[in-house]
C-alpha positions in Angstrom: -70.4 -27.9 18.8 -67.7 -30.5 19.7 -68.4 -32.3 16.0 -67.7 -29.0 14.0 -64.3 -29.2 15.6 -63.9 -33.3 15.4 -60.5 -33.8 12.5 -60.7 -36.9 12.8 -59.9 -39.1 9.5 -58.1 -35.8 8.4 -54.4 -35.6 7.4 -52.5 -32.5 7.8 -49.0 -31.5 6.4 -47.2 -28.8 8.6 -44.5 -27.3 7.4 -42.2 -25.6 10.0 -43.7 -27.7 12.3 -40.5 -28.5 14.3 -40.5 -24.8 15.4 -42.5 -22.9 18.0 -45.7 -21.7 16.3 -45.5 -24.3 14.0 -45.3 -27.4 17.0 -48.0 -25.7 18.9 -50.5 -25.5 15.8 -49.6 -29.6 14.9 -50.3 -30.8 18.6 -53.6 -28.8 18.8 -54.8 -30.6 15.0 -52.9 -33.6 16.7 -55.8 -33.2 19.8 -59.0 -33.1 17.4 -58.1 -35.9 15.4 -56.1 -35.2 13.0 -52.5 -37.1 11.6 -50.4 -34.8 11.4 -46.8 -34.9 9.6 -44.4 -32.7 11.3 -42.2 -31.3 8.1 -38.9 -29.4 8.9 -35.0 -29.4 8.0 -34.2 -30.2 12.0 -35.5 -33.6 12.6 -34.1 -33.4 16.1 -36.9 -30.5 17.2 -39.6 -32.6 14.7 -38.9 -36.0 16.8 -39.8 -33.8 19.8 -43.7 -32.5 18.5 -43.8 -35.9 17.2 -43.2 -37.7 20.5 -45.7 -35.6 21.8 -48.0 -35.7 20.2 -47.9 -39.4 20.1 -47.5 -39.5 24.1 -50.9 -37.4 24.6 -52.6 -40.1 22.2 -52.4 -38.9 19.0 -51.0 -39.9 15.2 -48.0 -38.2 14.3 -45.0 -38.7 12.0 -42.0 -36.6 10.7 -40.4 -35.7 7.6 -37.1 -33.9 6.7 -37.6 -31.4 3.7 -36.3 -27.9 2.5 -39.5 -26.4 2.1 -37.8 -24.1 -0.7 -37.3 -26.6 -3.1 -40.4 -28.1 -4.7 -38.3 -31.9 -5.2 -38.1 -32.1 -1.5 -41.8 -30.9 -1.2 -42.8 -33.5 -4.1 -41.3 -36.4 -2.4 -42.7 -35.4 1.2 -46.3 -35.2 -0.5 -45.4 -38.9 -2.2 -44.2 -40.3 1.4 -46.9 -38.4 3.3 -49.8 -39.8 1.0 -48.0 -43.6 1.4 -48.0 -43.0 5.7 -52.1 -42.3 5.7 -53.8 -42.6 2.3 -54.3 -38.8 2.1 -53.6 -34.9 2.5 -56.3 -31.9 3.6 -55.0 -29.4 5.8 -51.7 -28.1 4.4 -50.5 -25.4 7.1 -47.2 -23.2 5.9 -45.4 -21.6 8.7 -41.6 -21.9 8.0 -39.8 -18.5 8.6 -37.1 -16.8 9.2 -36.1 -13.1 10.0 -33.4 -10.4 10.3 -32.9 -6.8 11.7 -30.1 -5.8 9.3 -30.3 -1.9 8.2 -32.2 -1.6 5.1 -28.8 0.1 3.8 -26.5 -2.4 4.9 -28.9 -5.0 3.6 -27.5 -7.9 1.2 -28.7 -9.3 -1.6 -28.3 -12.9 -0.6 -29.9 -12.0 3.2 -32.8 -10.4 0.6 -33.1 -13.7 -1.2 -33.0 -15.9 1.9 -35.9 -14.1 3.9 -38.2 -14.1 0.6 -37.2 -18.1 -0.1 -38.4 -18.9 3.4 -41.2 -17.6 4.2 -42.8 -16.3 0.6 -41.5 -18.5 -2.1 -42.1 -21.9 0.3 -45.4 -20.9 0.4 -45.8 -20.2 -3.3 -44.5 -23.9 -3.7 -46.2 -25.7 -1.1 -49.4 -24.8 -2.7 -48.2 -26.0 -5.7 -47.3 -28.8 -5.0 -49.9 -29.9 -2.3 -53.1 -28.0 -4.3 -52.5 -30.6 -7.0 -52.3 -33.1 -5.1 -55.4 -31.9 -3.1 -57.3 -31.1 -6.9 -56.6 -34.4 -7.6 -57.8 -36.5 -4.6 -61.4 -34.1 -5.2 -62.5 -34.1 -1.8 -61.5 -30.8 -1.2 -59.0 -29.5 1.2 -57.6 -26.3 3.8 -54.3 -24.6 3.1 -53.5 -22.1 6.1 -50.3 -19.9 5.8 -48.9 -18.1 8.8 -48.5 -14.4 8.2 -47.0 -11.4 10.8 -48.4 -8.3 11.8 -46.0 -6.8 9.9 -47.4 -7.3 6.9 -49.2 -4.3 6.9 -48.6 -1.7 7.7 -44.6 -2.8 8.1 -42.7 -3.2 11.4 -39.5 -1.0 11.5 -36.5 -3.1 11.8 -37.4 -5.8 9.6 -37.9 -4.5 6.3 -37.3 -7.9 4.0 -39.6 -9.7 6.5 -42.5 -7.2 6.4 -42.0 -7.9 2.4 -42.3 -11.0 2.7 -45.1 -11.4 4.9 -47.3 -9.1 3.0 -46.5 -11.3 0.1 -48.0 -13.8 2.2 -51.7 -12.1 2.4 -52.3 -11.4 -1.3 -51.1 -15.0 -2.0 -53.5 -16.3 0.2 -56.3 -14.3 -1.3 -54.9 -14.7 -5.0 -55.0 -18.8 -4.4 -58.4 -18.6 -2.5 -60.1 -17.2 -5.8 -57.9 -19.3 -8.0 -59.0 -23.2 -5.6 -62.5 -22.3 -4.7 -63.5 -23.8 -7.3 -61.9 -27.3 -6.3 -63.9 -26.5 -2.6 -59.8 -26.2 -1.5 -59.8 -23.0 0.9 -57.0 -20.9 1.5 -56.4 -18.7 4.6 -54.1 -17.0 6.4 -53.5 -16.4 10.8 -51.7 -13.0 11.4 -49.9 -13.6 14.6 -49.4 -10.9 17.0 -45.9 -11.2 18.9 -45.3 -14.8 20.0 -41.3 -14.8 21.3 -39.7 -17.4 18.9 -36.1 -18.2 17.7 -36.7 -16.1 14.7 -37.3 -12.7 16.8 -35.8 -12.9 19.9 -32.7 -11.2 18.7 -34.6 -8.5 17.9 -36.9 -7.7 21.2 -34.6 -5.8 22.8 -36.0 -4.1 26.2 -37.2 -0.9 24.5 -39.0 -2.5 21.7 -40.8 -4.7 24.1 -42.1 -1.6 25.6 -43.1 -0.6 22.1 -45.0 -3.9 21.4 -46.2 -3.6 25.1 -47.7 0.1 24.3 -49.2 -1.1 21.0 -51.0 -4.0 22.2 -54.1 -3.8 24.3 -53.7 -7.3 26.3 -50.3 -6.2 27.2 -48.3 -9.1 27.1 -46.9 -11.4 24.0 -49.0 -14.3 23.1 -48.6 -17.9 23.7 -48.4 -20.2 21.2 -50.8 -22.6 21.9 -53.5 -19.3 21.2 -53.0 -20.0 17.8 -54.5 -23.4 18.0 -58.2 -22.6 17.8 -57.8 -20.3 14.7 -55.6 -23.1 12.8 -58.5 -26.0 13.9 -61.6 -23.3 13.0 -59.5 -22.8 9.9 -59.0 -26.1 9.3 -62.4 -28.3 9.8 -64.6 -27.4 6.8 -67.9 -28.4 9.2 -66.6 -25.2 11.3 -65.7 -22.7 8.4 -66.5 -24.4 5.1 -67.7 -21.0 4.0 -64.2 -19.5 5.0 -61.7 -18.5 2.3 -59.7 -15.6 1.6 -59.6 -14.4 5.2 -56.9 -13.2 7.3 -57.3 -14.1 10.7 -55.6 -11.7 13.1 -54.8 -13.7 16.7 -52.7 -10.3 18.3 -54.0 -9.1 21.6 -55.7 -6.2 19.5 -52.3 -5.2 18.0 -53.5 -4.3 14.8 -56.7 -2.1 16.5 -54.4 0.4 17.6 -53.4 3.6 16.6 -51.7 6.5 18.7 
């Protein structure tokens, strides 16, 4: 059982790494093996996965990039490829977030949320599915969704856009790389406080996210590490693509 977990050999790109979902998921590839390249525009959080990982024992290196703009994404693949020889497990979790009125709601906060966390996904798997097409050995692209993907979470209407964006792109580019043995899926985190939506979990919606979720509490981070290393070793879920893996305490089970 241990082998169908073992990454070892394996190089994986995270992008958003530097952040709290994001760190978690590189140290727990980071503890089955695998390199991992901590990708992010604040190299001063990267440095800190990094160092950890590299103080529990394992490979790790970081790089600055924009993960909107496909140059920056382009060269991070070149200097990524030139740290370790190679690239299969691309994991896309940048995001970003916002509880602005949908009436008071701006273009340029509209074009922001959907560069983040949709459009950085659309050119991640660009730019890292050729490069995984053209090594031929396969490959594991995982993309961090939301339960507010469907059906949407009040209060955060351009995200819930965004993230449900995230789903059918995952499925879209499963069908479209299965052919190249490159799988594509996608976690769907339940509430896990971060940065990103601690201005919005304000007492009374905790109660609201408390109500709706049958473990009662938020998760922790490091409970989306064995989704992201099932997701990611093709011994353990080489048959796995297209799937949306929901890691929420049951959020999505519930109704009224």
């Amino acid at each position: 059982m241990v082998n169908l977990f073992d990454l070892t050999g394996k190089t994986a790109v995270v992008f958003g790494g530097n952040g709290v979902l994001g760190g978690a998921i590189s140290k727990g590839l980071a503890q089955h093996g695998c390199a991992v390249a901590v990708v992010g525009r604040n190299q001063e959080k990267a440095e800190e996965v990094k160092a950890s990982i590299v103080e529990a024992g394992g490979r790790s290196e970081k790089f600055q990039a924009d993960a909107t703009s496909k140059a920056d994404l382009r060269r991070v693949a070149e200097e990524v490829k030139a740290w370790t020889g190679r690239i299969d497990i691309v994991v896309n979790c940048p995001g970003t977030n916002s509880a602005t009125p949908f009436f008071e709601l701006e273009e340029e906060e509209w074009d922001s949320i959907l560069d983040v966390n949709l459009k950085s996904v659309m050119l991640a798997s660009q730019v890292f599915g050729e490069v995984l097409i053209q090594q031929g050995q396969g490959g594991s692209i995982i993309n961090i969704s939301s339960v507010s993907s469907g059906p949407p979470l009040s209060k955060v209407f351009t995200y819930s856009i965004s993230k449900a964006g995230v789903n059918n792109m995952t499925q879209f580019l499963a069908r479209e790389f299965a052919e190249h043995n490159i799988r594509v899926n996608a976690i769907i985190p339940g509430f896990f406080p971060a940065e990103q939506n601690r201005k919005i979990l304000k007492p009374e919606r905790v109660e609201s996210i408390m109500n709706h979720t049958p473990m009662n509490r938020f998760g922790n981070p490091e409970e989306l590490q064995g989704a992201a290393v099932w997701l990611a070793s093709e011994k353990a879920s080489g048959f796995v693509t297209g799937t949306l893996v929901r890691v929420d305490g049951g959020f999505g089970a519930m109704t009224i």
